[in-house]
C-alpha positions as CSV (number, residue, x, y, z in Angstrom):
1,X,0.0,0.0,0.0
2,X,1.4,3.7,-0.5
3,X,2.4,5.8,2.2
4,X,0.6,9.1,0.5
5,X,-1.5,10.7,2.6
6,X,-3.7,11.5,-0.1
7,X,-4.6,8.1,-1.1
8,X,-7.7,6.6,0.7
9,X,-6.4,3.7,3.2
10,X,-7.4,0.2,3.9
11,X,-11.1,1.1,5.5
12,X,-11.7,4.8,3.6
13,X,-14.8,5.3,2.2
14,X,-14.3,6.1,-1.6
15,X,-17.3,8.8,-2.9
16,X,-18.6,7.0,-5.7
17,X,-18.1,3.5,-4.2
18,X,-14.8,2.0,-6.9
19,X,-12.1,-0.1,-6.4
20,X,-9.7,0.7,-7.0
21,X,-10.5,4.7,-6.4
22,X,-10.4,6.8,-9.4
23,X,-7.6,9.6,-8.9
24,X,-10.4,12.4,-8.2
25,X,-12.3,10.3,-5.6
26,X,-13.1,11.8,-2.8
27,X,-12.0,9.4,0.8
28,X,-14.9,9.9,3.0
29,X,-14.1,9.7,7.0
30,X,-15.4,10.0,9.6
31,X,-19.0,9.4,10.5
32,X,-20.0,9.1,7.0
33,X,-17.1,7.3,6.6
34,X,-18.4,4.4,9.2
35,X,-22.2,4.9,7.9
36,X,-20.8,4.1,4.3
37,X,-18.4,1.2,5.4
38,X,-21.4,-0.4,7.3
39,X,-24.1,-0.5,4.2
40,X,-20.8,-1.9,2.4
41,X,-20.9,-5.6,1.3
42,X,-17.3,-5.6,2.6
43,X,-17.7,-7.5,6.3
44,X,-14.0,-7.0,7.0
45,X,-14.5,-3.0,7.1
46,X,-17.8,-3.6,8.4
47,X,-16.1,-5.0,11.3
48,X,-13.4,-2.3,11.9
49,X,-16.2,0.3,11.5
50,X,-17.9,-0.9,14.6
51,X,-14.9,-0.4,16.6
52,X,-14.7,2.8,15.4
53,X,-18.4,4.0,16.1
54,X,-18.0,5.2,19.2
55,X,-15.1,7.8,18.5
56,X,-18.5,9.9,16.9
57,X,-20.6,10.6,20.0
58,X,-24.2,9.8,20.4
59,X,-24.3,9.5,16.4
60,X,-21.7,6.9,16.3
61,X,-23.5,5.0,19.1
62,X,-26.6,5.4,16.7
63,X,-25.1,3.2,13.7
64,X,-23.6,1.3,16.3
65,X,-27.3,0.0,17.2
66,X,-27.5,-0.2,13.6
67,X,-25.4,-2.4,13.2
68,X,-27.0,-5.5,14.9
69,X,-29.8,-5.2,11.8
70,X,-26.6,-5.8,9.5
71,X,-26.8,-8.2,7.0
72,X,-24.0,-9.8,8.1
73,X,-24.4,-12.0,11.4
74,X,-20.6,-11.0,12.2
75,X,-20.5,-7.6,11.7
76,X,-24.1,-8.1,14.4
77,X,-21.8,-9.9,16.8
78,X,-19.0,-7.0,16.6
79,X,-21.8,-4.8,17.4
80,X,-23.3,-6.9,20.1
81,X,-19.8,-7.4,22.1
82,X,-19.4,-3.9,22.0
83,X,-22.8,-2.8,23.3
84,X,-22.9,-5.2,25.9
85,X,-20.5,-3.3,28.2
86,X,-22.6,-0.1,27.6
87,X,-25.0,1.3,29.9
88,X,-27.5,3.5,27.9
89,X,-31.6,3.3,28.1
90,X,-31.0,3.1,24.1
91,X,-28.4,0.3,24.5
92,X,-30.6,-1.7,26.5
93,X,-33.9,-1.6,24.5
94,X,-32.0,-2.6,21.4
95,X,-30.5,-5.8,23.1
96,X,-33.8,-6.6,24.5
97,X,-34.9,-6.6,20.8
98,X,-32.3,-8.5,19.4
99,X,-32.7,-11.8,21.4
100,X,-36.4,-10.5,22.4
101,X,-36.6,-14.4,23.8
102,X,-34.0,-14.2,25.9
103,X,-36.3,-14.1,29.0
104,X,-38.9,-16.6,27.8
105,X,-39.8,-19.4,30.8
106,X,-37.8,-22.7,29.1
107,X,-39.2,-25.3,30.4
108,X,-37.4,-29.1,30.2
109,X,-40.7,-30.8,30.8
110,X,-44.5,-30.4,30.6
111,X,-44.5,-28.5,33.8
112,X,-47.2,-29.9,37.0
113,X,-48.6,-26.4,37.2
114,X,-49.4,-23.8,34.6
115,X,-47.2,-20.8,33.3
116,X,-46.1,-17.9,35.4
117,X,-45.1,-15.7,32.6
118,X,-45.3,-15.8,28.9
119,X,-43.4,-13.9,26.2
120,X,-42.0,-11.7,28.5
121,X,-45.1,-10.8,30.1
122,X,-46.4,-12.0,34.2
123,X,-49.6,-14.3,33.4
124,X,-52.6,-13.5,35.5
125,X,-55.4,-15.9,36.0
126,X,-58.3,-13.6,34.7
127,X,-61.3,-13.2,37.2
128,X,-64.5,-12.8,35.5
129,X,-65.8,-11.2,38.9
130,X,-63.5,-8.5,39.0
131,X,-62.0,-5.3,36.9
132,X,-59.0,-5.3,34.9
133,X,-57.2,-2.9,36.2
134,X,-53.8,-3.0,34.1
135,X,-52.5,-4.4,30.8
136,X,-48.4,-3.7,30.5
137,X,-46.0,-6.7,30.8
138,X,-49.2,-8.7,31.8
139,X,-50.9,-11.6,30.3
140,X,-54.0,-13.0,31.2
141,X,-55.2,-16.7,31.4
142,X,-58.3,-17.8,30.8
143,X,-59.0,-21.1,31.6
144,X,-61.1,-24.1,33.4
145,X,-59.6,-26.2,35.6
146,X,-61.5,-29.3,35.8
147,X,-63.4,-29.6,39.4
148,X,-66.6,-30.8,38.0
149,X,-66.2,-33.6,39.7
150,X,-66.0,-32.2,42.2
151,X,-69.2,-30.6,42.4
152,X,-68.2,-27.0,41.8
153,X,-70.0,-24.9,38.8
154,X,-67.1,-23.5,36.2
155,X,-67.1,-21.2,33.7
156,X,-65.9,-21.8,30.0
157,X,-63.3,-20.3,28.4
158,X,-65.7,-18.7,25.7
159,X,-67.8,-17.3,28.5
160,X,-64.9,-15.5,30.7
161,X,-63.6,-14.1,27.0
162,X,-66.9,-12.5,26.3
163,X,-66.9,-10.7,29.6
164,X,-63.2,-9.9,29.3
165,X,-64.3,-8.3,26.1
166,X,-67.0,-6.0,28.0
167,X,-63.8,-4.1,29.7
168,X,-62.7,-0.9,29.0
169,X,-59.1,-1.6,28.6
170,X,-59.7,-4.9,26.7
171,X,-58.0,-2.8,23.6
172,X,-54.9,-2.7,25.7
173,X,-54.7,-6.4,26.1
174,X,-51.4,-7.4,25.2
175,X,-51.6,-11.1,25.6
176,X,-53.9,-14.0,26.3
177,X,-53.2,-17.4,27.6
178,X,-55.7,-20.1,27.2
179,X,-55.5,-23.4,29.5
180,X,-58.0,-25.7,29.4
181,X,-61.5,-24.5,27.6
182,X,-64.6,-27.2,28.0
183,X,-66.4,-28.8,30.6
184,X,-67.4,-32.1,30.3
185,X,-70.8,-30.8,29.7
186,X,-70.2,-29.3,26.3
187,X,-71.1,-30.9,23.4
188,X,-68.1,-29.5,21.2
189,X,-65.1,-29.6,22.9
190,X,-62.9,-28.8,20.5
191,X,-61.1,-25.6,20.2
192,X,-63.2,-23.7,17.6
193,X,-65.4,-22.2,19.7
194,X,-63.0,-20.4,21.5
195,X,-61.4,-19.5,17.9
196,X,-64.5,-18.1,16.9
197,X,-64.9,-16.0,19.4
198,X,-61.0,-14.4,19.3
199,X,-62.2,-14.0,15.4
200,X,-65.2,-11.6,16.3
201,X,-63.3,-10.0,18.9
202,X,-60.4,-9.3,17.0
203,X,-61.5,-5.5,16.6
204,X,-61.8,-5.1,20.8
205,X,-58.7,-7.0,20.8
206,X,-56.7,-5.0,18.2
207,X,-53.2,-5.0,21.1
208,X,-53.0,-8.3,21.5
209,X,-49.1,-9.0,20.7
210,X,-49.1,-12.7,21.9
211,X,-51.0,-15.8,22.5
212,X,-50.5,-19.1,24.2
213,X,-53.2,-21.9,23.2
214,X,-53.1,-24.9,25.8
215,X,-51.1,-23.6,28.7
216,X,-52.0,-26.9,30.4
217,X,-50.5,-28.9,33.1
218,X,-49.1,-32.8,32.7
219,X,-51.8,-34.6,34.2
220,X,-54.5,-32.5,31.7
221,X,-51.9,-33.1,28.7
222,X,-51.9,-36.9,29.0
223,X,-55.8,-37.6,29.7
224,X,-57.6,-34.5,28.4
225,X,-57.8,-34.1,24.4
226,X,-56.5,-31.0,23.0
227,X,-58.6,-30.6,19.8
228,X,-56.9,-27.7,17.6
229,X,-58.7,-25.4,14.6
230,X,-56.7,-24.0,11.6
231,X,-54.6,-21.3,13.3
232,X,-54.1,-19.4,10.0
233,X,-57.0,-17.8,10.7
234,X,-55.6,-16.3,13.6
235,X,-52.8,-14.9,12.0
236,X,-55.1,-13.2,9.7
237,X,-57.5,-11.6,11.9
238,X,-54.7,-10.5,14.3
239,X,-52.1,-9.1,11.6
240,X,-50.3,-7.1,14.6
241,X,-49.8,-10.6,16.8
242,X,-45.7,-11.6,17.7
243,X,-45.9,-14.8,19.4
244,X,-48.0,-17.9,19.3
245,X,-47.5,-20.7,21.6
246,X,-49.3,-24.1,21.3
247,X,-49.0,-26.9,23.7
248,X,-50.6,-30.0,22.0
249,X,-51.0,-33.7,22.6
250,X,-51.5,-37.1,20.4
251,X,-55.3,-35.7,20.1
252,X,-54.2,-32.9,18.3
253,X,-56.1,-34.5,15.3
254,X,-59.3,-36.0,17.5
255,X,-60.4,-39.4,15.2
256,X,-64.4,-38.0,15.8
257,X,-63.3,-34.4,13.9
258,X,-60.9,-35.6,11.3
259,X,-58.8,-32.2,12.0
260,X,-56.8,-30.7,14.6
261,X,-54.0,-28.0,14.2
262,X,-53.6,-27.0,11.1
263,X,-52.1,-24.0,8.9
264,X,-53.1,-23.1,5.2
265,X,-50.6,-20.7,3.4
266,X,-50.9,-17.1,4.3
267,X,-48.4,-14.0,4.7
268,X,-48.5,-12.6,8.2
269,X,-45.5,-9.2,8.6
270,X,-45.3,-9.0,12.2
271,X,-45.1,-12.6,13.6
272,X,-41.9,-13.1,15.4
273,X,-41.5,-16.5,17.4
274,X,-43.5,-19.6,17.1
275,X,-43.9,-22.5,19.6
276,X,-45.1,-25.6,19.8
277,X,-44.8,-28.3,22.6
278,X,-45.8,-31.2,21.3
279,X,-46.3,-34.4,24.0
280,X,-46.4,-36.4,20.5
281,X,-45.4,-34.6,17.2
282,X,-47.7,-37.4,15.4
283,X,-48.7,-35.2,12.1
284,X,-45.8,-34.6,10.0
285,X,-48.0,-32.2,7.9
286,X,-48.1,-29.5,10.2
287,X,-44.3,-29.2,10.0
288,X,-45.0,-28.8,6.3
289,X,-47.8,-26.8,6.4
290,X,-45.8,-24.2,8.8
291,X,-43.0,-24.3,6.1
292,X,-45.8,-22.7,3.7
293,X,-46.3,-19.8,5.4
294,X,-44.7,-16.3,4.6
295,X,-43.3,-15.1,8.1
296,X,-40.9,-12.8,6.9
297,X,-40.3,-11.1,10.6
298,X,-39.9,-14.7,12.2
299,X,-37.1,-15.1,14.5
300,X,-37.4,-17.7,16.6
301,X,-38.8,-21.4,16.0
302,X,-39.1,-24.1,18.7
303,X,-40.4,-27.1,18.0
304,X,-40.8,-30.3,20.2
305,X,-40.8,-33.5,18.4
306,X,-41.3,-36.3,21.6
307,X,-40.6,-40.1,20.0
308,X,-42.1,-39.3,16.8
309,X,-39.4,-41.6,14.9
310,X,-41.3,-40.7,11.6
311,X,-40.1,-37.4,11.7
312,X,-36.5,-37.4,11.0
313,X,-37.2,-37.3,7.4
314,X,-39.4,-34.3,7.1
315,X,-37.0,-32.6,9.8
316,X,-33.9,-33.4,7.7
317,X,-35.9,-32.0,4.8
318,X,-36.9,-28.7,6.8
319,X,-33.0,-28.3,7.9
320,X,-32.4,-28.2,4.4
321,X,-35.0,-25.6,3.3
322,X,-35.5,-23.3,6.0
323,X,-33.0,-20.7,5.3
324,X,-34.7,-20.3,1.8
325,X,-37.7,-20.1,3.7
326,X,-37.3,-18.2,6.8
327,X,-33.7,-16.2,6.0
328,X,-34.2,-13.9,9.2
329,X,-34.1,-17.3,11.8
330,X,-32.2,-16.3,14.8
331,X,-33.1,-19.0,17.1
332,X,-33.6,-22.9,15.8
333,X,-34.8,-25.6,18.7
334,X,-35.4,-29.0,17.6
335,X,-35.9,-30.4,21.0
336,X,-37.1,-33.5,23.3
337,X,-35.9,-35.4,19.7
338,X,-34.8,-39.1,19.6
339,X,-33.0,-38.3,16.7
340,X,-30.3,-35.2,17.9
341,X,-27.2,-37.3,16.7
342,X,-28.8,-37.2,12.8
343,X,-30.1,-33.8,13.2
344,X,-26.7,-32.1,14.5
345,X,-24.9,-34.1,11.6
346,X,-27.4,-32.6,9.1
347,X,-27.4,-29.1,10.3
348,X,-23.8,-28.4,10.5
349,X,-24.0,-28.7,6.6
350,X,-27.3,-26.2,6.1
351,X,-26.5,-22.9,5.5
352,X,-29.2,-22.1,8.3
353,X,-26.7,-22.3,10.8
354,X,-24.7,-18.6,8.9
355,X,-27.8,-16.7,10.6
356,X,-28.5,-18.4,13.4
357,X,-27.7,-16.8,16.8
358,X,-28.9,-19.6,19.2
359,X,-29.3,-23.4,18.4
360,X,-31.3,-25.3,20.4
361,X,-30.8,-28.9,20.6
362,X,-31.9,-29.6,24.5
363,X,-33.9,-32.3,25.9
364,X,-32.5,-35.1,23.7
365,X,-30.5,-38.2,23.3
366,X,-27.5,-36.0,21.5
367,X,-24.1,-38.5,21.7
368,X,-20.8,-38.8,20.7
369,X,-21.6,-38.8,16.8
370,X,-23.8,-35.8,17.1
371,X,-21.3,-33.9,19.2
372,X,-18.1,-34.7,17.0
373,X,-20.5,-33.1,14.3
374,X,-21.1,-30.1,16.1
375,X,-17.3,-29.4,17.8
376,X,-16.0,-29.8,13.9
377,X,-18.0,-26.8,12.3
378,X,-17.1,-23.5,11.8
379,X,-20.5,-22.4,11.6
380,X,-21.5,-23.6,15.1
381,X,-18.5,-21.5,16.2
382,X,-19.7,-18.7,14.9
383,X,-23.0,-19.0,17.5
384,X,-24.2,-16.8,20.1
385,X,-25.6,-20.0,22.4
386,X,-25.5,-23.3,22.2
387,X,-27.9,-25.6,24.6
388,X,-26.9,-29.1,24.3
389,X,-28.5,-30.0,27.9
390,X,-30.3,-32.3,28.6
391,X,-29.1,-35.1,26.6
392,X,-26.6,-38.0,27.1
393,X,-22.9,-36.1,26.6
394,X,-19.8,-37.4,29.0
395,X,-17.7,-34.7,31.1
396,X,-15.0,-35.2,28.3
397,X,-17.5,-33.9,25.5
398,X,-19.0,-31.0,27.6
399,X,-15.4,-30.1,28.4
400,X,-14.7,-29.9,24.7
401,X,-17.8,-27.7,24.2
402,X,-16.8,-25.1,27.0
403,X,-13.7,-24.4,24.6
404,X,-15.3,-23.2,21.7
405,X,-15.6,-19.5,23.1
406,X,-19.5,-19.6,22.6
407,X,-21.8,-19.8,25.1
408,X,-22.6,-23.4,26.0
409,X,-25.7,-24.9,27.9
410,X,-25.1,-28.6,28.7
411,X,-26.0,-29.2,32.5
412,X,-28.5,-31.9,33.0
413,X,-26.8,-35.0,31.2
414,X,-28.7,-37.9,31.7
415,X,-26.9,-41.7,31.6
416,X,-25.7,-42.4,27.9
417,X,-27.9,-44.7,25.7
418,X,-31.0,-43.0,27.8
419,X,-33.8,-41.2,26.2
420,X,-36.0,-39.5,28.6
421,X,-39.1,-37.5,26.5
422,X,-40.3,-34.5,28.0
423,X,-43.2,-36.6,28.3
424,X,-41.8,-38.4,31.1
């Protein structure tokens, strides 16, 4: 390189944008400098830009925040390490949104009791007796739980909804979590009548960010059918909705309905994260059918898969295709799977795994073979997080793991050659 001053250096931004720079261009430095070396397809001065953002004040710190919507997922990491030792209101609401799942509840197992909080958000058992009073950070839960045989009258979830929707404050209802919904007593206990009533509503309800659909406990998950609707419908009447959360069981698709959860292809802009704890992934379709939707703001995908064995086809195959499909992924779980060893060997060759910021491959029966998969790509070093607990890895293998200067979730190894489902 020359030594005249004149000459733009290594990470100059040239006014017109050539390489090499015509004798009248004009080296742009400074902020405009950074600005133009960040939009730049060139990661390498992407990179050194971030380091230099914060020489520029408030404005530097501006781009710097920027710079986790890169296109590039290193460039976002150069930002991120940076901003992480910053203390700034700003700072901190655009971390938050960058791994807005961070403070999800995780759960390892279909939990005894029901959910405390849900996307981000303190779940409150709604009571149809009183007023609602506040709606921030707070979602409410309307559900049955089943004491009819024990005597006592209960209230269906279709009846608490309509007098939820008699509130003044029921447009500032940011989520909604729905447990059990029937009594014995009901003819149609399946879940469309509570889905036609969050259709009608969906005017009162025009704030509602997130919903979790069968926030029920083990025992109701293993004797008390779960009999889904289409949710695409959902996503069309609530256009502004983030998060869905589904908990389901094998009567997702009830033999006296012929139908259960399903999605038809439709476009929805704003939804972020879906979830959906399965205690028996039997229909293959609905991975499919989730595949077809446009989601172009979807972040975060967690899917539980229990022992369905006939899945590891149609997962191999969605491994494959989802970066095509869902190109801003930032978070991946493939979880309680009998199958992690095949799916970490198959992942570690999908360009997914460029984007991804946090893989997910807990609650399995992930092994040697998996693992040697996994501690030999370059894309997995390139990760935010990595859970790997809950699965059947020796000391020697999790001691290999902490060395890849990611973070690393592996506590809760079970004995080798042991699958324990979720459902367990």
């Amino acid at each position: 390189m020359t030594n005249n001053q004149n000459q733009p250096g290594e990470f100059d931004a040239v006014l017109g944008g050539e390489a090499p720079p015509p004798v009248q261009g004009v080296v742009l430095g400074g902020i405009e400098g950074v600005k133009r070396r960040l939009s730049s397809s060139n990661i390498e001065a992407g990179i050194a830009s971030v380091s230099e953002a914060l020489n520029y004040g408030d404005a530097g710190l501006y781009l710097l925040i920027e710079a986790l919507k890169n296109k590039s997922r290193k460039v976002q990491r150069a930002a991120l390490k940076i901003l992480k030792d910053i203390e700034d209101p700003q700072v901190e609401l655009a971390l938050k949104n960058y791994k807005f799942w961070k403070s999800f509840e995780k759960v390892y197992s279909i939990p005894c009791g029901y959910s405390t909080t849900f996307a981000n958000r303190k779940v409150i058992e709604f009571d149809p007796t009183t007023k609602i009073n506040d709606t921030v950070d707070i979602a409410y839960a309307l559900r049955i739980i089943p004491a009819e045989r024990y005597g006592k009258p209960v209230m269906s979830s279709v009846d608490k909804l309509q007098i939820l929707l008699q509130s003044p404050l029921a447009n500032q209802i940011e989520a909604l979590v729905f447990g059990l919904w029937y009594t014995s007593s009901l003819e149609d206990y399946t879940f469309r009548p509570v889905m036609d009533a969050l259709l009608n509503a969906n005017e009162k309800l025009s704030n509602i960010k997130a919903l979790f659909i069968g926030d029920v406990n083990d025992y109701e998950l293993d004797y008390l059918p779960l009999v889904y609707s289409n949710f695409s419908y959902i996503l069309l009447a609530y256009p502004q909705l983030e998060v869905l959360k589904i908990r389901c069981n094998s009567c997702s698709r009830y033999y006296k309905y012929f139908t259960g959860m399903q999605f038809i292809p439709v476009r929805h802009e704003n939804l972020k994260a879906i979830i959906i704890e399965s205690h028996v992934f039997y229909h293959y379709d609905v991975l499919d059918e989730i595949c077809q939707l446009e989601l172009p703001a979807l972040e975060y995908l967690e899917l539980w898969f229990s022992s369905s064995n006939w899945a590891y086809d149609f997962v191999i195959k969605f491994i494959t295709d989802c970066h095509h499909i869902f190109p801003n992924l930032k978070y991946l779980g493939l979880r309680d799977c009998n199958f992690s060893d095949e799916f970490a060997c198959a992942i570690v060759d999908s360009p997914i795994l460029e984007n991804l910021l946090e893989l997910d491959i807990s609650i399995g029966n992930l092994g040697y073979k998996g693992a040697e998969c996994l501690l030999n790509s370059l894309s997995v070093r390139q990760l935010d997080t990595l859970d790997i607990s809950d699965n059947c890895l020796t000391a020697d293998l999790i001691e290999k793991f902490n060395q890849l200067n990611i973070k690393v979730i592996a506590d809760r190894q079970k004995t080798p050659y042991r699958y324990y489902s979720a459902a367990e």
